[in-house]
C-alpha positions, 0 to 999 in steps of 0.5 A: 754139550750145553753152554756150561759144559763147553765153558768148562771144556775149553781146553779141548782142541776141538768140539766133536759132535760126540765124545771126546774119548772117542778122539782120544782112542784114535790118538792112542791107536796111532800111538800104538801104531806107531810103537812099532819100531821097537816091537818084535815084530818089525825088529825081527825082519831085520835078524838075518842082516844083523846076522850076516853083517857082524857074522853073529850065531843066532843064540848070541843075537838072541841073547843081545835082544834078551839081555837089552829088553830085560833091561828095558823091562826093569825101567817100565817100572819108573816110566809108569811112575812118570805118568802119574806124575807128569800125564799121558800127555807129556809122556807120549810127546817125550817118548815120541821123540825119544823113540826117533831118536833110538831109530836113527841110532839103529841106522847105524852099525858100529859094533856089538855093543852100539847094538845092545843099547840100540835094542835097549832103547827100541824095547824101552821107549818102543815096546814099553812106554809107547805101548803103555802110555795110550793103554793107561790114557784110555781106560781114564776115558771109559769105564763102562765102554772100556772094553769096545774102547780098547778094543777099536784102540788095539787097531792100531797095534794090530795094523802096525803088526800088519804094516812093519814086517812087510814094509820092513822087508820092501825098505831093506830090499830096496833103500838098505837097512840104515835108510829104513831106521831113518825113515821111521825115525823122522816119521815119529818126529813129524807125524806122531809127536805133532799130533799127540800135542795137540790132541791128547788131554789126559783126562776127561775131568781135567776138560770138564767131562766125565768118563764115557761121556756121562753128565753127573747129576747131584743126588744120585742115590746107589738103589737107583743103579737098576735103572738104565740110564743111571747106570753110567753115573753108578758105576763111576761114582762106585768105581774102587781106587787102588793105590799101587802098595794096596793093589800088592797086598792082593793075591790077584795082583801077583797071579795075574802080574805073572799070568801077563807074562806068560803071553809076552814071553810065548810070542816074544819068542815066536815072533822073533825066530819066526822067519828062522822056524818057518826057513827050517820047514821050507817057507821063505821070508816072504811067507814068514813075513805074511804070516806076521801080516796075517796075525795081526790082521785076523788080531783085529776082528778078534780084539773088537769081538774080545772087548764087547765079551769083556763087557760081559764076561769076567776078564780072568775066565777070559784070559784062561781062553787066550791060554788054551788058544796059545797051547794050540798055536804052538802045537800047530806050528809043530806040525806046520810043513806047508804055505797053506799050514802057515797061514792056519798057523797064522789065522789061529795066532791072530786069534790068540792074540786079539783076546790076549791083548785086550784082557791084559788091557781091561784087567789093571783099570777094572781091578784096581782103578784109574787114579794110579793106573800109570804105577800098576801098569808099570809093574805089568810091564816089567813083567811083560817085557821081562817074559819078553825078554826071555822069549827068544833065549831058549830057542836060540839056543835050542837051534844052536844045540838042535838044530832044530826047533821043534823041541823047545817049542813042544816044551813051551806049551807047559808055560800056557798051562800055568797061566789057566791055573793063575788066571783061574785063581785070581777074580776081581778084588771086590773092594779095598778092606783093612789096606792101609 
């Protein structure tokens, strides 16, 4: 960095010897990280205590989670809205500390409907903003190393989905249900808020960077983007800016607005009747718990072999893989009747997910741009946490109905087959043409 550069960077915290972004892809990873409180997978540990605590059914728990995270779902749409408006930054300073105040709400059990505003809270600020603020924040710090940056970002989200429910499980054990919410509750206050103030910045321009680092130089004609070193400087200087009512007017925004769904709902569904599913064949909570553990662990490799293929291959023929791989994951967990199957089971569901993630988190910026990327992906989120939301319903009541799951599990594979079809039908949108 020359001496003008560093002038102009001065709001930064600190001077790395390399870029900056970099610094912010860790925050980000922390943050996710941090979401996991109000992520399925943590919340899901904590199903049978409820259960047996408020003597519920399993479909009128499922229905509480459904009902409070479909409604969390049709706030995501304002949240995006506030983070054009006031930044990554305040953002994720105001929902930290929102998120750890819903988590020691959670410590408390007064009743149903204490509960339904708890799981509210948990999927709005955990699951929702907590997930969508580092997912626009660093997609405005890279365009052509987008894919490797979300992908080394979704650590973070994969060693959450590692840490909790095992963790989770060792809290209740052995301090009870309400010390474990309280635990991450202070944790999010002294940890994760005190880092995304001082090290968070919004964007690259606003410290006087430009995206992946480049150093623009004045000039630049658009024949010269064969040459490599120019490349960077091209592709910024080209990148198309949508503004959320223009991105609506485009066939792709709604197929892969549906498409993003499918994923949430499918793993939604799974990961919170998991421990449930895997009881029915014999498998103790433990095993249920290392699968979940095993998932995300095998999530990381894969998300950070995702995001290089990104890189050259385009997103939606991408995202048709993570559906054929999400027909398979359900017909093996049909078939699952052992440990040994589980972890296979668990092995193929990372997988699945590793890719999933980081396409669903390529798509929004490379289709539509950065400038209004906190509205677009605000509407993503809605749906995601609306198919979410309706991923454990049906199999809650498959159980009550059943007594068995194996049913509704065979009829959920008709749902990733839909999304190859969207996926299929929705290439990038190559420019903006007669959008007013």
């Amino acid at each position: 960095m020359d001496l003008f550069d560093k002038q102009k960077a001065q709001g930064l915290p600190i001077d790395p010897p390399f870029f900056y972004g970099w610094i912010i892809v860790a925050v980000a990873a922390i943050g996710l990280f941090f979401s996991g409180p109000g992520q399925t997978y943590s919340i899901s540990v904590y199903i049978n205590s409820y259960i047996n605590d408020l003597g519920w059914s399993h479909s009128l728990i499922s229905t509480t989670y459904s009902m409070a995270s479909l409604t969390a779902g049709l706030c995501m749409f304002f949240v995006g809205r506030l983070i054009d408006r006031y930044g990554q930054r305040v953002m994720s300073l105001t929902i930290g500390i929102l998120l750890g105040a819903a988590s020691l709400w959670n410590s408390f059990l007064l009743g149903p409907i204490w509960l339904f505003f708890g799981f509210f809270m948990l999927r709005l600020f955990g699951q929702g903003a907590m997930t969508l603020i580092p997912s626009t924040l660093v997609p405005q710090w890279f365009i052509r190393k987008r894919g490797r940056a979300l992908s080394i970002m979704a650590m973070g989200g994969f060693a959450s989905a590692a840490f909790f429910p095992l963790f989770n499980v060792w809290l209740i054990e052995t301090w009870g249900l309400a010390a474990s919410w309280r635990i991450w509750g202070l944790l999010l206050i002294l940890v994760f808020v005190p880092l995304a103030f001082y090290l968070i910045r919004n964007t690259p321009e606003a410290v006087g960077l430009k995206p992946d680092g480049i150093k623009l130089s004045t000039g630049t004609n658009l024949s010269r983007a064969k040459n490599e070193k120019n490349k960077a400087q091209i592709e910024y200087e080209i990148e198309n800016t949508w503004t959320l009512t223009q991105a609506r007017k485009t066939r792709a925004f709604w197929f892969i607005l549906i498409a993003s769904a499918i994923p949430a709902l499918v793993n939604t569904g799974l990961t919170f009747h998991l421990l449930l599913i895997l009881a029915e064949k014999g498998i103790s909570a433990q095993i249920a718990a290392l699968v979940l553990s095993i998932m995300a662990l095998i999530g990381i490799p894969s998300s950070m072999f995702a995001g290089f293929i990104l890189e050259k291959i385009r997103v939606n023929i991408v995202l048709t893989f993570v559906f054929f791989m999400e027909i398979l994951v359900l017909g093996i967990l049909i078939f699952t009747d052992s440990t040994a199957m589980a972890i296979f089971f668990g092995v193929f569901w990372g997988i699945a997910g590793g890719f999933e993630r980081i396409s669903i988190g390529v798509l929004w910026p490379n289709y539509y741009g950065r400038k209004h990327l906190g509205s677009i992906t605000g509407v993503s989120s809605t749906a995601m946490i609306i198919g979410a939301s309706l991923g454990p319903l049906p199999l809650g009541l498959a159980f009550d109905k059943f007594g068995s799951y194996n049913e509704v599990l065979l009829m959920l594979m008709v749902i990733p087959l839909i999304g190859i079809l969207l996926s299929l039908l929705s290439p990038k949108p190559e420019e903006i043409c007669n959008i007013n």
